[in-house]
C-alpha positions as CSV (number, residue, x, y, z in Angstrom):
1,X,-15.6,1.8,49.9
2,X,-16.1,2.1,46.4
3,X,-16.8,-0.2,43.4
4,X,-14.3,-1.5,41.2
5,X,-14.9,-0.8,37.9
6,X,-14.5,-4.1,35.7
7,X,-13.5,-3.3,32.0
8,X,-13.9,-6.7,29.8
9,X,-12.4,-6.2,26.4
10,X,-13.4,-8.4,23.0
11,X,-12.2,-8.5,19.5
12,X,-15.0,-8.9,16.5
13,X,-14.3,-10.9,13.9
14,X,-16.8,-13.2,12.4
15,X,-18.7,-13.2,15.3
16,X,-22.0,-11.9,14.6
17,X,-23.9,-15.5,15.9
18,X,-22.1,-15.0,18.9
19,X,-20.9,-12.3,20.5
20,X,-24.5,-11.4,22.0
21,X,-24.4,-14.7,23.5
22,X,-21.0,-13.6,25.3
23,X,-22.3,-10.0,26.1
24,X,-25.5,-11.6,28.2
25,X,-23.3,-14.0,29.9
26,X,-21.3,-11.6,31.1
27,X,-24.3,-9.4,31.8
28,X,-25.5,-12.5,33.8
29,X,-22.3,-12.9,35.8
30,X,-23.0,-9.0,36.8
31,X,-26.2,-9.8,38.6
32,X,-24.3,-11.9,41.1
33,X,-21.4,-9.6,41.7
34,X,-23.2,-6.8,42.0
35,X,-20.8,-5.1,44.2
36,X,-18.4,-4.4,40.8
37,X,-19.4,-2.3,38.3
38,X,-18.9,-3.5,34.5
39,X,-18.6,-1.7,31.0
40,X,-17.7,-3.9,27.7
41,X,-15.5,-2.6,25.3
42,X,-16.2,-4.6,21.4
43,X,-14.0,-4.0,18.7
44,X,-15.1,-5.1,15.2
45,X,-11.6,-5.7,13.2
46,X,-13.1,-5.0,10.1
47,X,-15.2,-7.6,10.3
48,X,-17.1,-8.8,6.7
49,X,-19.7,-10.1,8.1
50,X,-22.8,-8.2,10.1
51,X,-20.8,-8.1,13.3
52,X,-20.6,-4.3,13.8
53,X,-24.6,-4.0,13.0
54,X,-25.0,-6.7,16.0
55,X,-22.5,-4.6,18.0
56,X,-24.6,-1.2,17.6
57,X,-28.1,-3.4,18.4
58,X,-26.3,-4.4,21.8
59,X,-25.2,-0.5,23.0
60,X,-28.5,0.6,22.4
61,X,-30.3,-2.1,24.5
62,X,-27.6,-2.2,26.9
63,X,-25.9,1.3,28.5
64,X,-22.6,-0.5,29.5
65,X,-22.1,-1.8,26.6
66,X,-19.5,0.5,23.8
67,X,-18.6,-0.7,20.1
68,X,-15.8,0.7,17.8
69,X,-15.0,-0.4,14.2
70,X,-11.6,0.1,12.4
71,X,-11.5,0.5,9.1
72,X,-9.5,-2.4,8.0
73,X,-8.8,-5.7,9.6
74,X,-5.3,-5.1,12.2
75,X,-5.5,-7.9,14.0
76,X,-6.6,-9.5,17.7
77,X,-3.8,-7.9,19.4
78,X,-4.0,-4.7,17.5
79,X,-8.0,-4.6,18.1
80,X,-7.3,-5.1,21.3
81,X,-5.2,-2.1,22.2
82,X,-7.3,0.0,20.8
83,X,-10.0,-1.6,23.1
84,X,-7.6,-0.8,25.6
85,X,-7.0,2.9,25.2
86,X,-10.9,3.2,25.6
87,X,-11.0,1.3,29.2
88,X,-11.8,3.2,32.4
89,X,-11.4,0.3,34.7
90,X,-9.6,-1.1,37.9
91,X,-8.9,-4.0,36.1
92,X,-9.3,-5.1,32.2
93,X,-10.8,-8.4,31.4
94,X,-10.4,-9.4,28.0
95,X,-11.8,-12.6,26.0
96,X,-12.7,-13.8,22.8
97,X,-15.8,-13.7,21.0
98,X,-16.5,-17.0,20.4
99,X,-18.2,-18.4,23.2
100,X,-15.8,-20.8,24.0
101,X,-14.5,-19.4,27.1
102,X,-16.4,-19.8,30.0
103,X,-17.1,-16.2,31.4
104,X,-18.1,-17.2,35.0
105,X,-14.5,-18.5,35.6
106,X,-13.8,-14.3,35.3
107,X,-13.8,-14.5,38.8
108,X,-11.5,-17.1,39.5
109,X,-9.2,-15.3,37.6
110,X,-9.7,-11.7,39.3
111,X,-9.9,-13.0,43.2
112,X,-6.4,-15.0,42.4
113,X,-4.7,-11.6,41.7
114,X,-5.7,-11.0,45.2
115,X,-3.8,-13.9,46.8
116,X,-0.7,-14.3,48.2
117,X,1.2,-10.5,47.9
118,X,-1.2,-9.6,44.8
119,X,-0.7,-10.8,40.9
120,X,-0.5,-7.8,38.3
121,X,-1.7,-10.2,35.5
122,X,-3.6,-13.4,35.8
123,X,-4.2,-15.7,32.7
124,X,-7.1,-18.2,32.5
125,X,-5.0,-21.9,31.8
126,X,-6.8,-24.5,30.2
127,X,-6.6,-27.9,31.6
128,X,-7.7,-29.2,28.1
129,X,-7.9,-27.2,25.0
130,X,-11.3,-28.1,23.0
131,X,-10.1,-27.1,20.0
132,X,-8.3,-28.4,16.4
133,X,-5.2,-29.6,16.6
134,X,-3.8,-27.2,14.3
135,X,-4.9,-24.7,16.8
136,X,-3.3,-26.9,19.7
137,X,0.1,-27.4,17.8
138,X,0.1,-23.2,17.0
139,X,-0.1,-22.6,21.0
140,X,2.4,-24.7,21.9
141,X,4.8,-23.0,19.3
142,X,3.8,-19.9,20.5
143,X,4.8,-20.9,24.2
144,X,7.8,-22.1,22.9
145,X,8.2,-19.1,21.2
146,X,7.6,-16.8,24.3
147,X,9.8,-18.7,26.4
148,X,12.8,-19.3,24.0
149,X,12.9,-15.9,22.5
150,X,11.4,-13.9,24.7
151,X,11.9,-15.4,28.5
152,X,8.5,-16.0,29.5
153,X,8.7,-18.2,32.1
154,X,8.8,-21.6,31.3
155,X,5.7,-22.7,33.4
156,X,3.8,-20.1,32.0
157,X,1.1,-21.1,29.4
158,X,-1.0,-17.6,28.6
159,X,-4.5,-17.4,26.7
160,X,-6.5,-14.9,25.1
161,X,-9.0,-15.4,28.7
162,X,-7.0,-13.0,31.3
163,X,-7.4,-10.1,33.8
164,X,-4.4,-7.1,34.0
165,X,-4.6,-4.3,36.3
166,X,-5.1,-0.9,35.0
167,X,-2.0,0.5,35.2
168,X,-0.5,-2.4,33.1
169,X,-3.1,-1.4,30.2
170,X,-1.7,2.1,31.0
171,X,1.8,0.9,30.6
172,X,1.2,-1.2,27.2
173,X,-1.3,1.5,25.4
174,X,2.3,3.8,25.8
175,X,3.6,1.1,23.0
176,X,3.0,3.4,19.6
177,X,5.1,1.2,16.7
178,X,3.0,-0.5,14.1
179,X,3.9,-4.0,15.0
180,X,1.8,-5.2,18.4
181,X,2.2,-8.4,20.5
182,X,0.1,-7.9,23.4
183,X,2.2,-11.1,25.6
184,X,5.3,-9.3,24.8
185,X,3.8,-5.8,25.9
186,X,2.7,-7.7,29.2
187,X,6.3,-9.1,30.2
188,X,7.8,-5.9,29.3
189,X,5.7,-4.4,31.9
190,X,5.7,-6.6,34.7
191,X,6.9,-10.1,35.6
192,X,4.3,-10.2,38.3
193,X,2.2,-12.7,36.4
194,X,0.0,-16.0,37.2
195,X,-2.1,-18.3,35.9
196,X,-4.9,-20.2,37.2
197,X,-7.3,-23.2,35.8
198,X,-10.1,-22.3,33.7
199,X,-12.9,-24.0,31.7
200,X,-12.8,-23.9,28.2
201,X,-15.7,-25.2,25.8
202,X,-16.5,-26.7,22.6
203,X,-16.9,-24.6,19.5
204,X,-20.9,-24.4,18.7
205,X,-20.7,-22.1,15.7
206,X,-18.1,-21.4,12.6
207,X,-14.5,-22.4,12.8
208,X,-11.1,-20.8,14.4
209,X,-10.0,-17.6,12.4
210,X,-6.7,-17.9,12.9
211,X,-4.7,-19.8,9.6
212,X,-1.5,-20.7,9.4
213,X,-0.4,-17.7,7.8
214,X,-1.9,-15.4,10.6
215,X,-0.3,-17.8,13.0
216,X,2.7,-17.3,11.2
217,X,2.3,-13.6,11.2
218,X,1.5,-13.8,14.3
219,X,4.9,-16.0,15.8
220,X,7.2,-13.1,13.4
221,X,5.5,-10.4,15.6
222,X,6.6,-11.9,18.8
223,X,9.8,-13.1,17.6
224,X,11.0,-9.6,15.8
225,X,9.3,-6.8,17.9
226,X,10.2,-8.0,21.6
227,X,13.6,-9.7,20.6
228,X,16.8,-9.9,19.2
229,X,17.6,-13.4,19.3
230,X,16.8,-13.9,16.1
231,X,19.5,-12.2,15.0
232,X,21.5,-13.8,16.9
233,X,20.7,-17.0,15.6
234,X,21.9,-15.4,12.4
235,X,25.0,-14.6,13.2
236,X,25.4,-18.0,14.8
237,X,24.5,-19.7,11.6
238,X,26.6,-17.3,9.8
239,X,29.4,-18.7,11.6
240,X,28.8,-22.6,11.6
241,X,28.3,-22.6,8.0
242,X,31.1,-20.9,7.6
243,X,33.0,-23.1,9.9
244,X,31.6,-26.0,7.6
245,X,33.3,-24.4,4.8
246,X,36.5,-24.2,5.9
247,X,36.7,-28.2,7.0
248,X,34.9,-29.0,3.7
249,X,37.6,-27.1,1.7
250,X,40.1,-28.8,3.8
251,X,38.9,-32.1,3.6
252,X,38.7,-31.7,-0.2
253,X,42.3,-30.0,-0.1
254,X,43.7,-33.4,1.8
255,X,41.8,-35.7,-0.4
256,X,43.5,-34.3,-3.7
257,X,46.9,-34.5,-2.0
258,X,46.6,-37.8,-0.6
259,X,45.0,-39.2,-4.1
260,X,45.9,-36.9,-7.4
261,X,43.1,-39.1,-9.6
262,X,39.9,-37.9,-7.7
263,X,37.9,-36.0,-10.3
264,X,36.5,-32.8,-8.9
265,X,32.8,-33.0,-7.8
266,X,30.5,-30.9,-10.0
267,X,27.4,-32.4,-7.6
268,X,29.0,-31.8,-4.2
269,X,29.8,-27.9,-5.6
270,X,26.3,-27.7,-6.2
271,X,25.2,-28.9,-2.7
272,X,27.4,-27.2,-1.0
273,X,26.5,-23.7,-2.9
274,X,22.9,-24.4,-2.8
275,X,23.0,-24.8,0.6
276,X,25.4,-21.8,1.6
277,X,23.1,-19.7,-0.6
278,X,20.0,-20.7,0.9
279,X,21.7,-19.5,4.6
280,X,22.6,-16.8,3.2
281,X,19.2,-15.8,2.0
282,X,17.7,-16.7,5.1
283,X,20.3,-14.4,6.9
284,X,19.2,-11.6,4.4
285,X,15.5,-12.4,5.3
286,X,16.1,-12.3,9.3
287,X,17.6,-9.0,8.5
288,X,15.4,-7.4,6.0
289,X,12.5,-8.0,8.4
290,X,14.0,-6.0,11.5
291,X,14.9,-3.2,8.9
292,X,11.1,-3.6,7.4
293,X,10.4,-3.4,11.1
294,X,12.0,-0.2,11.9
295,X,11.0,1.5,8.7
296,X,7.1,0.9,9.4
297,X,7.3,2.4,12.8
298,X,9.7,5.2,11.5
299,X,7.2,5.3,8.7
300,X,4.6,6.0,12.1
301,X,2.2,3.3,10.3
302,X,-0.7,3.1,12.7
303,X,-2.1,0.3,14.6
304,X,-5.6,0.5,13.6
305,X,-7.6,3.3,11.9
306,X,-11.1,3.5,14.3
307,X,-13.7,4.0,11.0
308,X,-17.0,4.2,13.6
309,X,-18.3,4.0,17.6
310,X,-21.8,3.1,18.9
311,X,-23.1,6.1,20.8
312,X,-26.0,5.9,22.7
313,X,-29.5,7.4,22.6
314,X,-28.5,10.5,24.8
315,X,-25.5,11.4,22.7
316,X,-25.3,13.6,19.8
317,X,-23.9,12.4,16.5
């Protein structure tokens, strides 16, 4: 019988005081499953600090180990993909760079895709998040996200920790259009997903990358790409406010019959047009960003531009 090949995945960024940490624990985790075999994909996403330097350092001293850099920052989910597309394995783990997942629960999460009929993608669920609670409030908008906009399923919280098998990685590194949401490409390929209990740890060093306004970024992604409920939601609100209008006018119509003397309102026009102009420019935004949308990937904007790769001592340059 032959090995399985084990592919774990990690995005770079800011991560130059830990990611070797990450890389020997999961070099660690190798010595007791020896019967896999492992290689480590690292993407730098443009990192600014000395990540990519640390990246090169660990291909040389370790064989399994292969870094790529883009040229400008694209992104987790983007740096992932293209992490993806360099894979050779049965499976794909991927994980941050952090240290705060705990890499020997990789195994928990690769024999449950084994159980029961077999799982095509297993996140790693964390009974408690040891995180901000910025960071706690953006994942539960993003589940709410994936489940109202995109029907995830409801009990289904997913991570940046989980395991897919290879011809899922196949299936999403087909996605080409410059806009990538990596949950949305998993759904879209299967709905044979899971998710088990894992550990999760403290940060030790530096501070969550993710802002509001790449969480934001990040939610638009999810909620454009993947979906069309948005605009639905404008054409809904299209509708009621215009519906409002109507009963406003005829409210106002029936009050100037039933009593000539009532002076028109200049502050209720100015509510009500304030407010009908500020749907309407909402609408216009919803809109404007699906068009955006579709003239970026008509555009054929890329995903990420790969700027350098580690190669190793045999190799010529």
């Amino acid at each position: 019988m032959s090995k399985r090949l084990i592919s774990f995945v990690i995005p770079c960024y800011r991560s130059e005081k830990t990611i070797r940490g990450v890389v020997e624990e999961i070099l660690e985790l190798h010595k007791t499953h020896m019967d896999d075999d492992y290689e480590i994909i690292l993407v730098s996403d443009a990192s600014p600090d000395n990540v990519w330097a640390e990246i090169e350092k660990l291909s040389q001293e370790y064989p399994i180990v292969k870094g790529y850099e883009l040229a400008k920052n694209s992104g987790q989910h983007a740096a992932l993909l293209a992490g993806y597309k360099m894979t050779h394995g049965d499976i794909v783990v991927s994980l941050d760079d952090d240290g705060q997942i705990a890499v020997e629960d990789t195994y928990k999460i690769i024999d449950h895709m084994y159980e029961g009929k077999g799982y095509d993608v297993v996140y790693g669920k964390y009974a408690k998040k040891k995180q901000s609670e910025f960071r706690n409030i953006g994942s539960r908008l993003a589940s709410l996200m994936g489940i109202y906009l995109l029907n995830f399923p409801k009990d289904m919280e997913g991570s940046s920790f989980y395991a897919a098998r290879k011809f899922v990685i196949e299936e999403m590194c087909r996605y080409s259009n410059a806009y990538v949401y990596l949950p949305g490409l998993v759904f879209r390929s299967t709905q044979n997903v899971d998710a088990v209990l894992v550990n999760h740890r403290a940060r030790e060093i530096g501070e969550s990358n993710y802002t509001f306004g790449r969480l934001f970024s990040l939610w638009i992604n999810g909620a454009t790409t993947f979906s069309i409920k948005p605009l639905r939601l404008a054409t809904f609100l299209g509708c009621l406010s215009s519906f409002a209008g109507v009963i406003f006018s005829i409210v106002l119509v029936i009050r100037k019959l039933l009593d000539p003397t009532i002076q028109a309102g200049w502050a209720s026009q100015m509510c009500v047009t304030l407010i009908m102009t500020g749907i309407i420019l909402l609408l216009l935004g919803v809109v404007g960003e699906y068009v955006g949308r579709i003239y970026m990937s008509e555009n054929h904007s890329p995903q990420y531009v790969i700027r350098h790769e580690t190669k190793s001592d045999n190799e010529e340059e």
